[in-house]
C-alpha positions in Angstrom: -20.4 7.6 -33.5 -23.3 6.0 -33.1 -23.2 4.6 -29.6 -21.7 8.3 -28.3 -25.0 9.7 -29.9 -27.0 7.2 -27.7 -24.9 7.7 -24.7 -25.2 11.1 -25.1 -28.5 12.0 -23.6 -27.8 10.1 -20.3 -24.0 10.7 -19.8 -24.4 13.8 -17.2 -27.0 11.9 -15.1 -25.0 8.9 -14.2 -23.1 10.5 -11.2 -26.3 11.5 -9.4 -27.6 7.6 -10.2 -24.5 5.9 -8.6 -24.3 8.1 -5.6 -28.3 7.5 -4.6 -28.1 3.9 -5.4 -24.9 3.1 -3.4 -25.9 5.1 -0.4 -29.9 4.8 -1.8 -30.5 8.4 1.0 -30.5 11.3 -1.1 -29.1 13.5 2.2 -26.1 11.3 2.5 -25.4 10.8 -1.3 -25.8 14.6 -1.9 -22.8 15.5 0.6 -20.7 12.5 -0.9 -20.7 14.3 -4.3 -21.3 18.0 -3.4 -24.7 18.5 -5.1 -28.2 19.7 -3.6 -30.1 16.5 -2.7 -32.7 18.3 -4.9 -30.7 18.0 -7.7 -30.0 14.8 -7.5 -33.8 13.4 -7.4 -33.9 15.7 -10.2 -31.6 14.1 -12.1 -32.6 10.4 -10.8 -36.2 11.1 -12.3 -34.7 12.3 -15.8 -32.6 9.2 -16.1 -35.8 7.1 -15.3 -37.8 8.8 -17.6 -35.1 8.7 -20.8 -34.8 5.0 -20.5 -38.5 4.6 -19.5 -37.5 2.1 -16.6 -38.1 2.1 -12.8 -34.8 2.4 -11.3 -35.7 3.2 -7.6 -38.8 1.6 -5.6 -39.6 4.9 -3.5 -41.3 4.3 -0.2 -41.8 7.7 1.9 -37.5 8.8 1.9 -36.5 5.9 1.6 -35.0 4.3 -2.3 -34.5 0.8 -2.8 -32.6 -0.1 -6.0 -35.2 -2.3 -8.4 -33.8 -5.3 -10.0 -32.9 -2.5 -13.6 -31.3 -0.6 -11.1 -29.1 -3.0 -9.6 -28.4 -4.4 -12.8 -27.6 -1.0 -14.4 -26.0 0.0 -11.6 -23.2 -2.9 -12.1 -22.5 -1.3 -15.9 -22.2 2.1 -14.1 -19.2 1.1 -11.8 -17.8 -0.6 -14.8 -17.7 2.0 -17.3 -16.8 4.7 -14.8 -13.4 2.0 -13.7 -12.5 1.6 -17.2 -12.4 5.8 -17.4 -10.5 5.5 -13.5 -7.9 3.5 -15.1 -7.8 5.1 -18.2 -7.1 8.9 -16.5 -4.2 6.6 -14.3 -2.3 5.9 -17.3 -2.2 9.4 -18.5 -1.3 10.6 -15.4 -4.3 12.6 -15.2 -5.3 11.4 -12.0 -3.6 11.5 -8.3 -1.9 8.1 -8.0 -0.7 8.3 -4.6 -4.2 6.7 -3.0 -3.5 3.5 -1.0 -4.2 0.3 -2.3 -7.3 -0.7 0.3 -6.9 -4.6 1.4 -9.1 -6.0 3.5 -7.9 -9.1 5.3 -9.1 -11.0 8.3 -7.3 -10.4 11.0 -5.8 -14.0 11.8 -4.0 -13.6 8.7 -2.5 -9.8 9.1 0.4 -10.8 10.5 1.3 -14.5 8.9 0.7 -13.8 5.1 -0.4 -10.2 4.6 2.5 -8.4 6.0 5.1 -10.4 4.9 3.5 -9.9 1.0 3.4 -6.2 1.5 7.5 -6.6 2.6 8.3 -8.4 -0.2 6.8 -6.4 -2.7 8.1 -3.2 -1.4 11.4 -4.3 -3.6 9.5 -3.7 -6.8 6.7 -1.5 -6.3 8.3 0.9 -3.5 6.2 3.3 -3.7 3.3 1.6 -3.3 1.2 2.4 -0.1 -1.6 0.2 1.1 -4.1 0.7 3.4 -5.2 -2.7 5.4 -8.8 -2.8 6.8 -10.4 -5.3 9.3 -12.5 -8.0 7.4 -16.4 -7.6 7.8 -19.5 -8.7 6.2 -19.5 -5.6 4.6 -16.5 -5.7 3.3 -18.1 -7.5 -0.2 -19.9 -4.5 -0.8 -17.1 -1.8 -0.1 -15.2 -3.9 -2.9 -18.3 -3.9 -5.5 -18.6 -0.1 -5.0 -15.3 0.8 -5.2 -14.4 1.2 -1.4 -12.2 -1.8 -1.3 -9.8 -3.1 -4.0 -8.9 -6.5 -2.8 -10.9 -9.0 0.0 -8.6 -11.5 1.6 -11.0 -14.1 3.3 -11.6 -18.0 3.4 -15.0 -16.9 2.0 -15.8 -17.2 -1.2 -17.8 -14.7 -2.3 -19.9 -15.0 -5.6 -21.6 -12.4 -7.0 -21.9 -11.3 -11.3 -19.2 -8.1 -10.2 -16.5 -10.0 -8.5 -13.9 -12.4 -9.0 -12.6 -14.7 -6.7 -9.4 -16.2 -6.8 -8.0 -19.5 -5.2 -4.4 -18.4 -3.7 -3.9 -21.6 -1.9 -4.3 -23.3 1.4 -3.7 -21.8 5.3 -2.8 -24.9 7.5 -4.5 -24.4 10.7 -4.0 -26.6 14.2 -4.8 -26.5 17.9 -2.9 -24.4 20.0 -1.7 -23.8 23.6 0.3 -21.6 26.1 2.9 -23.1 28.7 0.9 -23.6 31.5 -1.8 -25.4 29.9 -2.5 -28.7 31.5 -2.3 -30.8 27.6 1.0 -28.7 26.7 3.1 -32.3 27.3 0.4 -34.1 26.3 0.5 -36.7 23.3 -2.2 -37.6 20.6 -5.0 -35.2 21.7 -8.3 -37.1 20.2 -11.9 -34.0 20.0 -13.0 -35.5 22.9 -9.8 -34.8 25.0 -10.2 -31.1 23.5 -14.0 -30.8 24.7 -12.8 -30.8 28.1 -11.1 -27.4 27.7 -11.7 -24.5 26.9 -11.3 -22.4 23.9 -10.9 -18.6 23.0 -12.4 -17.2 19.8 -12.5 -14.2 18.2 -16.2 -12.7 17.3 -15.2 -12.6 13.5 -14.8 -16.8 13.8 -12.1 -19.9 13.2 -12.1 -22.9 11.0 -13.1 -25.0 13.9 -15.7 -28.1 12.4 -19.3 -27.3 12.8 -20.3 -30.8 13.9 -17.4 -31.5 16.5 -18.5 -30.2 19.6 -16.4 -27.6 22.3 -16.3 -25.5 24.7 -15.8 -21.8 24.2 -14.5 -20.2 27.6 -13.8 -16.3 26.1 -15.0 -14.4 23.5 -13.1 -11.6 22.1 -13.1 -8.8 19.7 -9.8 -8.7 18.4 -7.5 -11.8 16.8 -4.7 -10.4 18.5 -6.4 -10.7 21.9 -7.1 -14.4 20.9 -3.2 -15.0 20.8 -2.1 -13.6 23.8 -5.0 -15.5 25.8 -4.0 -18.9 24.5 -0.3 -17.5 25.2 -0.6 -17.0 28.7 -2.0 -21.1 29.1 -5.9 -20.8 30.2 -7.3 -21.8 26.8 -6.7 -23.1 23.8 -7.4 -21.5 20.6 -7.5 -21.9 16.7 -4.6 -20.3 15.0 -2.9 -20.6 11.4 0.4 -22.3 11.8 3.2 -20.1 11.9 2.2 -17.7 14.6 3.5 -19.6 17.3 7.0 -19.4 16.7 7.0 -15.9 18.7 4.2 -16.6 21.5 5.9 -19.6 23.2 2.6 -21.7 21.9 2.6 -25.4 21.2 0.9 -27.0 18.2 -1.2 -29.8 20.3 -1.1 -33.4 18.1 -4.8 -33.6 16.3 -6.1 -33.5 13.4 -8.2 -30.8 13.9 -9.0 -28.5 12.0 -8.5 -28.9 8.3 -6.6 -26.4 6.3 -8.6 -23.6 5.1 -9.0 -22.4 1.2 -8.0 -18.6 0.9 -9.7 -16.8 -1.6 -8.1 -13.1 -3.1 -11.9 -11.2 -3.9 -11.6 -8.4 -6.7 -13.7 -6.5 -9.4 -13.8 -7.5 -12.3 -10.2 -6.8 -13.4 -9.2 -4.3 -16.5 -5.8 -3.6 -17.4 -4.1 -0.6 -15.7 -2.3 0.6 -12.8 -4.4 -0.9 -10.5 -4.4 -4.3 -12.3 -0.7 -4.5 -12.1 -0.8 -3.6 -8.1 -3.3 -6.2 -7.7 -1.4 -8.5 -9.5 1.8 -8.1 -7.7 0.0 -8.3 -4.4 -1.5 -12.0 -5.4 1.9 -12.9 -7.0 3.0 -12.6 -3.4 0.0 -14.4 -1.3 0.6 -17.3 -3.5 4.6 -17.7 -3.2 3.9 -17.1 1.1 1.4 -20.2 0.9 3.8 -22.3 -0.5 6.7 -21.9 1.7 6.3 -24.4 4.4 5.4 -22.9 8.3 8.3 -24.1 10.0 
């Protein structure tokens, strides 16, 4: 009893706290949780003052968690995920939500949707909601946006966990009317003389091997259907080219790339087991061989 004694004093403030320091503008955290942004400084300040620590630097309207803050902030998310998944398992709580992946979008088609179909046998009720990968996307997972970051990133940081899942081959790739479509060992400098097309969010392509990029685009799929129709080459995991009519060109560039599944922290639960099954999958996907 003594800890809910402590916690006592604090307990209805902590809302108010999370809401300003994850959107840290009182206006836009006010309409995420439905109170008067006047109430919510109001409580922000009496939190403050009961632990006796800054949590907010204030400069004009703008807050800026301060290193307590951030730190406290972390124990917030916790605690209030452990009372999540404990209202899931008494049913208390609307279980329906989508699971919210984040994956980047070379991957979409090769690993993610073919995990989703698999697991559809056990958990067939299960929807999930797939995002576009972004810089961002670390910090819709920390606060609670995301549940799961598929990436070749690793991304550390005290509130996550990131787990090894395996290795995406990756290889050179042209369409049919692409002058090194018959061609035999292609060596880098052989590839520097064409051009490539990449997609804004990047490829595994060596830093210190130079080449020539010929179109940018937006979206991975784009990417694909420019190498398909033979002007340039791109960087593709293997696998994808069994339904473009794409050829794997002979090098030895790039390397296969690590693939890393990004959670929170994990506590057993609902969610837990979703995750779980989801992972389960990525990992059998990586180790069948692309054909």
């Amino acid at each position: 009893m003594e800890r809910v004694r402590r916690l006592a004093p604090f307990w209805s403030w902590l809302p108010a706290f999370r809401a300003v320091a994850e959107s840290q503008h009182l206006p836009s955290a006010a309409r995420a949780i439905g109170i008067a942004p006047s109430g919510l400084s109001r409580a922000v300040r009496l939190l403050e003052a009961a632990l006796g620590q800054q949590l907010f630097r204030r400069e004009g309207r703008r807050l800026e968690l301060s290193p307590q803050g951030d730190s406290f902030l972390s124990a917030v998310r916790e605690a209030m995920r452990a009372i999540d998944e404990g209202l899931l398992l008494l049913g208390a709580v609307d279980t329906t939500g989508p699971l919210q992946v984040a994956v980047a979008g070379s991957l979409v088609q090769l690993i993610m949707l073919p995990a989703l179909d698999r697991i559809r046998r056990s958990h067939p009720g299960m929807p999930v909601r797939l995002h576009r990968l972004l810089d961002s996307s670390t910090a819709a997972l920390r606060d609670g946006t995301l549940d799961l970051v598929v990436s070749h990133r690793h991304a550390a940081h005290r509130d996550l966990v990131a787990e090894l899942v395996g290795h995406v081959p990756y290889g050179v790739f042209c369409g049919r009317g692409h002058p090194l479509r018959d061609a035999g060992a292609v060596t880098a400098a052989r590839l520097a003389a064409h051009a490539f097309v990449v997609c804004e969010a990047g490829d595994p392509w060596p830093s210190h091997v130079p080449r020539k990029i010929g179109l940018q685009v937006t979206e991975f799929s784009d990417a694909v259907a420019a190498c398909a129709q033979g002007d340039h080459l791109a960087v593709l995991p293997l696998g994808l080219e069994r339904s473009r009519g794409l050829r794997r060109l002979p090098s030895r560039l790039p390397a296969a790339q690590p693939l890393f599944a990004i959670t929170r922290r994990p506590l057993p639960g609902p969610t837990a087991r979703l995750l779980g099954a989801v992972l389960a999958e990525l990992r059998s996907g990586l180790r069948r061989p692309a054909r």
